[in-house]
C-alpha positions in Angstrom: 34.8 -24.8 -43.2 34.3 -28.1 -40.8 36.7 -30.8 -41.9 35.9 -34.6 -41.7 38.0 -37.8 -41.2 36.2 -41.4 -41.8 37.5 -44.6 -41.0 35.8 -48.0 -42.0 36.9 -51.0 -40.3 35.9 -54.8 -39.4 35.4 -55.5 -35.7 34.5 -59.2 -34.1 30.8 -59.1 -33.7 31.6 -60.7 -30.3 33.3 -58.0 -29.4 30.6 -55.1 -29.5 31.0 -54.3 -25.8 34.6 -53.7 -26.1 34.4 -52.0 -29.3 31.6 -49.5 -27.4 34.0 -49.0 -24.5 36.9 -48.1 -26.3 34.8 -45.6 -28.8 33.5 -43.9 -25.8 37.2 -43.4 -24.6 38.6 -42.3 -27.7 35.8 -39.9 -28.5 36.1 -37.9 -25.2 39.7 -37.9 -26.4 39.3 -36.2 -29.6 36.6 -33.8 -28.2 39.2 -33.0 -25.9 41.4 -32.0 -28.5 38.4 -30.1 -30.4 36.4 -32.2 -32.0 32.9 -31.2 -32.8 31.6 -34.6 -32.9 32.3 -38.4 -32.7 30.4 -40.5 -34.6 30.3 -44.4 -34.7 28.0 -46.9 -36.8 27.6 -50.1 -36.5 27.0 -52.0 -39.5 23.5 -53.1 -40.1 22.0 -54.3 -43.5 25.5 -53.4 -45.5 24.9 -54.9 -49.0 28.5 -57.3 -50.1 28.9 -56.1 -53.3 30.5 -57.8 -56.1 32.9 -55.1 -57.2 33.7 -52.9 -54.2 31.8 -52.0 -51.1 32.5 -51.5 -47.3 32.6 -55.4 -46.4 35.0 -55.7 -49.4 37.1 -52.9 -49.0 38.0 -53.8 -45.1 37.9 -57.7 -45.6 35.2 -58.6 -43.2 35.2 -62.0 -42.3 31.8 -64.0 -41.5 32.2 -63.4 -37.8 33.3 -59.5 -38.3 30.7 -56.6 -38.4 31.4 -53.3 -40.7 31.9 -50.4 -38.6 31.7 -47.0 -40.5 33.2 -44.2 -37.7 33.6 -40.1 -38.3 34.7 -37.5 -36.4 33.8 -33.6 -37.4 36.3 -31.4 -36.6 36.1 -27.4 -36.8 39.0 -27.3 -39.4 41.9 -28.7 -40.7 44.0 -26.9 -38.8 42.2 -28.0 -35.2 42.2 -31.4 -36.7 45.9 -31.9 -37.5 46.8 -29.9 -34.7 45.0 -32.6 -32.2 
């Protein structure tokens, strides 16, 4: 069975480029280390909320954009041995 880690997080809007360069990095990285695929999403449209919600949950300031990233792994195993 495939196993999946997420990660939410708020990144400087200005700061896209960077952001991209570094993903790019780090995803070679894991798929060298046997992941099945690297996946990164920039926030577009994300509602605020009023109780809970990504924005919320990773305190995203005005000049911040929600990023919601995931990488598939083959296992468990692969995943914790990487």
């Amino acid at each position: 069975m495939s196993y999946v880690d997420g990660v939410v997080t708020a990144v400087p809007t200005a700061n896209i480029d960077d952001y991209i360069r570094h993903a790019k990095i780090a995803a070679e990285v894991f798929k060298e280390q046997g992941a099945l695929r690297v996946v990164e999403a920039w926030g577009d449209d994300i509602p605020q909320g009023e109780i809970t919600s990504f924005p919320i949950a990773v305190k995203c300031a005005e000049d911040e954009t929600v990023v919601f990233s995931w990488i598939i792994w083959p296992s468990k195993k692969v995943r914790n041995s990487a």
